[in-house]
N, C-alpha and C positions, 0 to 999 in steps of 0.2 A: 515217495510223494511229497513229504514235508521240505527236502532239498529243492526239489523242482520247482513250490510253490512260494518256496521264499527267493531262489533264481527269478521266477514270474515277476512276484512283487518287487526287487529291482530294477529288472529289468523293464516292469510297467514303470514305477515312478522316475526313472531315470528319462524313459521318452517322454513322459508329463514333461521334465524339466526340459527336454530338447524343445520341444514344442513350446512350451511359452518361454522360455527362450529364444527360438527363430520367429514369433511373434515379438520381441524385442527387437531380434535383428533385423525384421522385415522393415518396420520403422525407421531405425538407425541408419541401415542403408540408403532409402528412400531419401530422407531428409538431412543426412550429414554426407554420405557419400563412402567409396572404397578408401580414398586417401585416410579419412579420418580413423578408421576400422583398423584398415592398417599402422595406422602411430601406435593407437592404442594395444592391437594384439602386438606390437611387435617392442613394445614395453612389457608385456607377459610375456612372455617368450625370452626379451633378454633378461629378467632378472630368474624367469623359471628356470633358465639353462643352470642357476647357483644351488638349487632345491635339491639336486644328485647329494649335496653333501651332509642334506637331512635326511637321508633316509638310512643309505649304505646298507640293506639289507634286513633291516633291523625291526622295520613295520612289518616284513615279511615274517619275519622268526617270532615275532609278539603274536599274532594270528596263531601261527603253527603251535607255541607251548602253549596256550589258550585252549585251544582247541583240543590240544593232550591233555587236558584236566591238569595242568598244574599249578600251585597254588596261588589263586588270581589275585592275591594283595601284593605278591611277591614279583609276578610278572607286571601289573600296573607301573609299581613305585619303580623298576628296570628299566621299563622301557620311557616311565616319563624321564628318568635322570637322563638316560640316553640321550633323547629327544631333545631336550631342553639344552644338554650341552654339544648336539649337532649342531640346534637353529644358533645358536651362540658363534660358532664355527663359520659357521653358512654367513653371519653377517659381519664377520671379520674379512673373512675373503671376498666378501661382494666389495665392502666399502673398501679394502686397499685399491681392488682392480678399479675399482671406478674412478677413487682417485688418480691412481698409475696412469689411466686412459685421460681424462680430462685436465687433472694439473701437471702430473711430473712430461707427458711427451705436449701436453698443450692440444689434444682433439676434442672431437666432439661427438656424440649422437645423431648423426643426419637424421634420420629419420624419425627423432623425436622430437618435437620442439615446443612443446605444454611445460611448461613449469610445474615441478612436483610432480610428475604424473609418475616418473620411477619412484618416486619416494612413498605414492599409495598402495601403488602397485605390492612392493615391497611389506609395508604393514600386511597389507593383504594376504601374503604367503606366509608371514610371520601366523597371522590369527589361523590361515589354513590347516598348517604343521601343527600346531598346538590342538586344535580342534582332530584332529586325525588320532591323538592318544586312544581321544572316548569312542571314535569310528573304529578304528581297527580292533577294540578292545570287542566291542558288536561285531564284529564280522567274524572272529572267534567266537565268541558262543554262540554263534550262527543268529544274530539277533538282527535282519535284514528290515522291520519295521523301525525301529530306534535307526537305521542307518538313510531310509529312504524320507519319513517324514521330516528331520529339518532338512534333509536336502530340499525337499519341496516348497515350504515354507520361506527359505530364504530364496531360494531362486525366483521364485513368485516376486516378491519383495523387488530385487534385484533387476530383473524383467522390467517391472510396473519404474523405476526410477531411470532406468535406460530409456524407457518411451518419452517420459518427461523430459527427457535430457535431448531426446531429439526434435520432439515436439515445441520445447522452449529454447532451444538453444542455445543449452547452457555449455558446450563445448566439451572437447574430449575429456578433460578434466575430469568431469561430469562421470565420466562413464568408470572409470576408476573409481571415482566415490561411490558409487551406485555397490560395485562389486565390493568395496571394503563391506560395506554396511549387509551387503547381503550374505555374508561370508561370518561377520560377526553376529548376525541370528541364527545362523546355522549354530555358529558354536555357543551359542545361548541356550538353546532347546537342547543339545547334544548334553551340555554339561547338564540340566537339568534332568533331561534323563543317565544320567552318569553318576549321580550325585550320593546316592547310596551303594556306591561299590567300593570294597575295601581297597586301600593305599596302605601298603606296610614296606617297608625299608628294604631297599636293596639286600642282597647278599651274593658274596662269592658265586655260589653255586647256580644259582639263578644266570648271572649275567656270565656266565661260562657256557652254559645252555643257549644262551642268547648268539652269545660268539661262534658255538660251533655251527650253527645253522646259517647266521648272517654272514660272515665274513666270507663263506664260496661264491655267497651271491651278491658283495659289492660291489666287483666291477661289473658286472650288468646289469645293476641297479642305478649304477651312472651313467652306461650307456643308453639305460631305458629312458633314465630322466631327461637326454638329451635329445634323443630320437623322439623324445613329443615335441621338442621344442626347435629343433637344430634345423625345421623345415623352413619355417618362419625366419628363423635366423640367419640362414642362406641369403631366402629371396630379397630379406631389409638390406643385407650387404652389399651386394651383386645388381639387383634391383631398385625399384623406388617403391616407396609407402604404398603406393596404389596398387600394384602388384601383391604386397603381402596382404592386403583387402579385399582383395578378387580371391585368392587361393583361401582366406581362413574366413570367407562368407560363404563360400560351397563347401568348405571341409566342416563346416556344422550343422551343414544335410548329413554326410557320413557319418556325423555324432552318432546320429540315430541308429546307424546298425552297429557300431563299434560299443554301444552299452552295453548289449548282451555278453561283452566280452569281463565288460566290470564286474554284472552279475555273476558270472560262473567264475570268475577269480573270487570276488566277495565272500560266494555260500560254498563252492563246490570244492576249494582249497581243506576250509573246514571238517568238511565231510570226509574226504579221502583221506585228510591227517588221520580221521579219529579210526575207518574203517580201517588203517594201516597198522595203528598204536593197538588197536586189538585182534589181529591178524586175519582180517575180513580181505574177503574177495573186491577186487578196485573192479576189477575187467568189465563189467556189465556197465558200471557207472558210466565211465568213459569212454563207452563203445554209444550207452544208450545219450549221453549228453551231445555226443557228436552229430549222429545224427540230427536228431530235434532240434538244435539249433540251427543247422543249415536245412531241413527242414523250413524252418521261420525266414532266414534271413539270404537264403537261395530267390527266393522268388519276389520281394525286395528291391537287392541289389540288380538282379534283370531288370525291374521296372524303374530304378533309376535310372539306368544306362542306356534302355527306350529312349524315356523321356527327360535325357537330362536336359535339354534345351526350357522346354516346358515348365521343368520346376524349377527352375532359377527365375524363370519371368513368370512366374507366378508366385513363388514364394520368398521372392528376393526382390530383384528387377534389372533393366535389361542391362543399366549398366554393368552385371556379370553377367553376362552372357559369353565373354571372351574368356572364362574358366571353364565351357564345357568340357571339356577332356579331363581338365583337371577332376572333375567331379566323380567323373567318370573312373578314373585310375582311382580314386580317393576309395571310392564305394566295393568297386572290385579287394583293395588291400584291406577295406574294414574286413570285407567279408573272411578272408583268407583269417587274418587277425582271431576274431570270432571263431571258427571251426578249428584252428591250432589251439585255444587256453586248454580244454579236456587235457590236450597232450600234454604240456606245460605243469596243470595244475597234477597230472597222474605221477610224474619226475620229483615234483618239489612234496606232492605228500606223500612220496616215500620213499624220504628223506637220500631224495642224491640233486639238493638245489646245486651242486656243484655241475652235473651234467647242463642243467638248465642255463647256467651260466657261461659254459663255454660258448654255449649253442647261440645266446644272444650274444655276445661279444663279437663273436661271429656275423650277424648279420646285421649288428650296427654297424661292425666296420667297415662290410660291404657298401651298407646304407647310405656312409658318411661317404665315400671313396667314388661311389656312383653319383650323390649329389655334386660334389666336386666337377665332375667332368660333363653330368645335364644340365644346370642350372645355370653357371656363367659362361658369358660368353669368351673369357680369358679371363685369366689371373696372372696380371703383367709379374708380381713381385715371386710367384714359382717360376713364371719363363713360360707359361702355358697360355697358349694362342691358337684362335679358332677353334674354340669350344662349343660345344652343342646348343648354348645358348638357350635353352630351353625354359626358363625358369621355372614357374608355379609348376608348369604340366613334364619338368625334367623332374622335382622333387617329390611331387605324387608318384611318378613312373618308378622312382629312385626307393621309394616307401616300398610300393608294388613288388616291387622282384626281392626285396629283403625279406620280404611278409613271407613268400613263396620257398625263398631258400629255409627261412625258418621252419616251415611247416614240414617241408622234406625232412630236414636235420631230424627235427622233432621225431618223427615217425621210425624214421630207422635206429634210433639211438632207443626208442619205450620197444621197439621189437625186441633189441638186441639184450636188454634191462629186462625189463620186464614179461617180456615173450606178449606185448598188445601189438597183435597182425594188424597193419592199415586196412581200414574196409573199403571197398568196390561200391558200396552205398553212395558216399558223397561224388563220385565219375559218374556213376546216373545221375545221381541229382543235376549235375552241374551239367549234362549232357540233355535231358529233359527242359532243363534254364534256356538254351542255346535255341531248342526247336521254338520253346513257349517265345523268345526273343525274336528270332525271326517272322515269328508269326506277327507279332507284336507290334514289328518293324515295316509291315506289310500296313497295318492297320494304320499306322500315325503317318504315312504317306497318304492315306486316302480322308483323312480327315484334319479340321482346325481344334487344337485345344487351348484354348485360353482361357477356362476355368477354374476354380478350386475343385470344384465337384466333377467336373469333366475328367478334370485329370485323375482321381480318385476312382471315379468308376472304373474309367479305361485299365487304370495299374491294378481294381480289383478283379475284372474279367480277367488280366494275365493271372492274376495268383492264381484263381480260382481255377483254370483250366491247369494252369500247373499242377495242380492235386489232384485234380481228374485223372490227368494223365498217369500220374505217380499214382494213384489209388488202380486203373485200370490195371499196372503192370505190377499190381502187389505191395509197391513203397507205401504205402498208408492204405491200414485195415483199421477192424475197429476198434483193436486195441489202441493205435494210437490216438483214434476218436476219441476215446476216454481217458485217455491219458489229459490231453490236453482240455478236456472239458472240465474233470476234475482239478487240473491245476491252476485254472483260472475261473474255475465255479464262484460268482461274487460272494455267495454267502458265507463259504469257506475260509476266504481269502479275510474276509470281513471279520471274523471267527477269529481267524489265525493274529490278526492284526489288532485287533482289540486286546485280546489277552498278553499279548507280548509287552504291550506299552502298558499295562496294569503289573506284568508283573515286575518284582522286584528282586 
C-alpha cells in the first residue's frame, strides 16, 4: 500500500502540473498561435536531443544503489561528479555542432527565429540536469513528496508567467524565460529539501557499481532521450513551425496519461530493486501494478479517442483541430507506454538492464526508421521520393507501433527471465474499452458538446459504465474497491505527505 500511495501522489501531482500547465497552454494557443508553440517547442526538442549525453544510464543506476541501502554519502558525491562532468560533455558537443551548423557550413535554424531563445532554452536543461541529482536521489528512497512538491510549485510559477507572456505579448522569448525561472524554483525547493543529506567523496568501488549497472543501459538511454524528442525534431525539419505546434499542443493532452508511467518508474523501480536485493517475490507487484493502471487509464484513453475533436476545441482551440488523429494515435501510445513500465521496471530491478536495453534499441530504431518513411514527404539528399508524407499523424502513428513492439518484446523476454506469464486481464480491459467506445461513439453522434462540463460528464458516464461492465464480469470487486479508496484516502495521503517533508 505505501508504494501505491506514493505512485498516487505522483501520479496526482504530476496531472496538477499537466493541468495548469494546459491552462497555460490554453492561453498561449489562443493568443500567440501554433506557429509560435511550435518555434519554441521545437527549440526544446533541438537542444534536448544533446541531454542523451547527461545521463548515459547513470540517473538509473543512482536510483537502483539508493534504493539497495548503499552508503548514500557515497552514492551522492558519484553520481553528482558523474553528472556534473556529463552536463560539461553535453555542452561541449552542443556548442561545437551549433557552431559546425551555423559558421563552419554557413546554415541556419528555419524554424527558429527569437534571438537567444536556444541560449535559455539551454540554461534551462543545464539547471534541469543539475536539479535531477537531489530528484533521483528521492526517487531512491522512495521519497515521492520531496519529488512532487517543487514540481508543483514551480510549474505553478511557470504556468502563471506563460499566461503573462501571452496575455501581454511579450513574445516567444517570453516563454523560454518563464520555463528557465520555473525550472530554477524547482531546483531551489529541491535543494532545500536535499540540504541535509550527506556528500562524501567518490570512491573506486562505488563508481564501479555505478558502471556495472549503467553502462548496459547507455545506448537506450540515448535512444530514450531522443525518442522524446526526435518527434518534434522530424516534423521542424521536414515541415514548418506550425505543424510542430499543432502536434506538441495535443501531445500535452497525452501528458496526462503518460504521467502515470513517471510514477511507476519513480516509486515502483525502487521498490522492486529493494524486494530483489532481499530475495522477495516481484510477481504479485507487477502483475498487481499492471492491471490497476490500465484499470485508470483504459477508460481515459477511450474517452479521449470519442472525443478527441471536442477536447482540442475545448481545451485548446480550433485552430488544432487538424491534429485530431494525431491526438488520437498520441493517447493510444501513452497508454501502451504506461501498461509496459511494470514490465520494464521488473527487467531493470532485477538487475538484467541489459535486457531492457536491447529491447529499447530495438524499438527506437524501429521508431526512427518508421518516422523516416511517415513523416516526409521525400528526402531528396537519400534518393527517397514519394513518401507518405504524413507528418505530425506519421510521427505519432510511428511512436504507436514502436510502444506496441516494445510491449510484446517486453513480455516475452520477463516470461522467458523471469517465468512473469502475460495476463489476459488487460485483452478484456481493452476489449470491454472498445464496446464502452462504440457505445460512446453512438452518443456524440446524437448530441452537441461544446462544453468543459459537458464534456466531463459525458467522458465520466463512459468511465463509469466501463466499471460497471468490468465489475459485472468480475474485473473489479471490492477488494479493488479498497484498494483504491485507501490509496487515495485524503487523510492518509495528507499523513504520508506531511511526515515525509519533516522528515530528515
Amino acid at each position: 500500500m505505501a508504494t501505491s500511495r506514493k505512485i498516487a501522489l505522483l501520479f496526482g501531482a504530476e496531472n496538477i502540473n499537466a493541468i495548469i500547465g494546459w491552462i497555460a497552454l490554453l492561453f498561449v494557443a489562443r493568443k500567440m498561435g501554433a506557429e509560435a508553440i511550435g518555434e519554441f517547442s521545437y527549440a526544446v526538442s533541438l537542444v534536448g536531443g544533446f541531454t542523451f549525453i547527461a545521463f548515459f544510464g547513470f540517473r538509473m543506476a543512482h536510483v537502483k544503489r539508493v534504493s539497495e541501502g548503499l552508503d548514500l554519502g557515497k552514492c551522492i558525491g558519484t553520481f553528482l561528479s558523474i553528472r556534473l562532468f556529463l552536463i560539461s560533455l553535453m555542452l561541449i558537443t552542443f556548442s561545437f555542432s551549433y557552431w559546425f551548423w551555423t559558421s563552419f557550413l554557413g546554415k541556419e535554424f528555419y524554424d527558429i527565429q527569437t534571438p537567444n531563445l536556444i541560449l535559455l532554452v539551454l540554461l534551462y536543461y543545464i539547471v534541469f540536469l543539475v536539479t535531477g541529482i537531489a530528484k533521483a536521489t528521492f526517487s531512491g528512497l522512495e521519497q515521492s513528496a520531496r519529488v512532487a512538491i517543487p514540481n508543483i510549485v514551480g510549474t505553478s510559477v511557470r504556468s502563471i508567467l506563460f499566461i503573462c507572456t501571452a496575455l501581454l505579448g511579450w513574445g516567444v522569448i517570453w516563454l523560454a524565460a518563464s520555463q528557465l525561472i520555473g525550472i530554477l524554483i524547482i531546483a531551489l525547493i529541491s535543494l532545500w529539501y536535499f540540504r541535509d543529506y550527506p556528500i562524501s567523496k567518490p570512491d573506486r568501488k562505488t563508481f564501479e557499481s555505478y558502471k556495472i549497472f549503467a553502462f548496459p543501459v547507455a545506448a537506450a538511454s540515448i535512444f530514450g532521450v531522443l525518442k522524446q524528442y526526435i518527434d518534434k525534431i522530424f516534423i521542424g525539419i521536414f515541415w514548418a513551425a506550425t505543424d510542430v505546434g499543432l502536434y506538441f499542443g495535443v501531445q500535452r493532452i497525452a501528458l496526462f496519461i503518460g504521467t502515470l508511467a513517471l510514477a511507476i518508474e519513480e516509486m515502483l523501480l525502487p521498490s522492486i530493486s529493494k524486494m530483489h536485493s532481499n530475495k522477495k517475490e516481484i510477481r504479485s507487484s507487477i502483475y498487481d501494478s499492471e492491471r490497476y493502471v490500465a484499470m485508470v487509464c483504459i477508460p481515459i484513453v477511450a474517452m479521449t479517442i470519442v472525443w478527441s475533436n471536442e477536447i482540442i476545441e475545448v481545451f485548446i482551440s480550433r485552430e488544432f483541430l487538424p491534429a485530431s488523429r494525431i491526438l488520437q494515435f498520441l493517447a493510444l501510445a501513452a497508454l501502451v507506454k504506461v501498461v509496459n513500465r511494470p514490465w520494464s521496471v521488473a527487467l531493470r530491478g532485477s538487475d538484467r538492464p541489459d535486457l531492457t536495453s536491447i529491447i529499447n534499441i530495438f524499438s527506437s530504431s524501429i521508431n526512427i526508421i518508421l518516422m523516416l518513411i511517415l513523416v516526409p514527404k521525400q528526402i531528396p539528399q537519400l534518393g527517397l521520393e514519394n513518401l507518405a508524407g504524413m507528418g505530425g499523424e506519421g510521427a505519432a502513428l510511428a511512436l504507436l507501433i514502436s510502444e506496441v513492439i516494445l510491449g510484446l518484446s517486453l513480455r516475452v523476454i520477463c516470461y522467458s527471465v523471469l517465468d512473469l506469464k502475460p495476463q489476459l486481464h488487460f485483452l478484456l480491459q481493452l476489449f470491454l474499452a472498445l464496446i464502452v467506445g462504440i457505445i460512446m461513439w453512438q452518443i456524440k453522434d446524437a448530441i452537441i458538446v461544446d462544453r468543459w462540463y459537458e464534456l466531463f460528464l459525458f467522458s465520466a458516464l463512459g468511465g463509469f459504465l466501463y466499471i460497471f461492465i468490468l465489475a459485472a464480469l468480475g474485473g473489479f470487486d471490492k477488494k479493488d474497491f479498497y484498494f483504491f479508496w485507501n490509496t487515495l484516502n485524503p487523510r492518509a495521503m495528507g499523513s504520508y505527505v506531511g511526515e515525509e517533508l519533516k522528515r530528515k
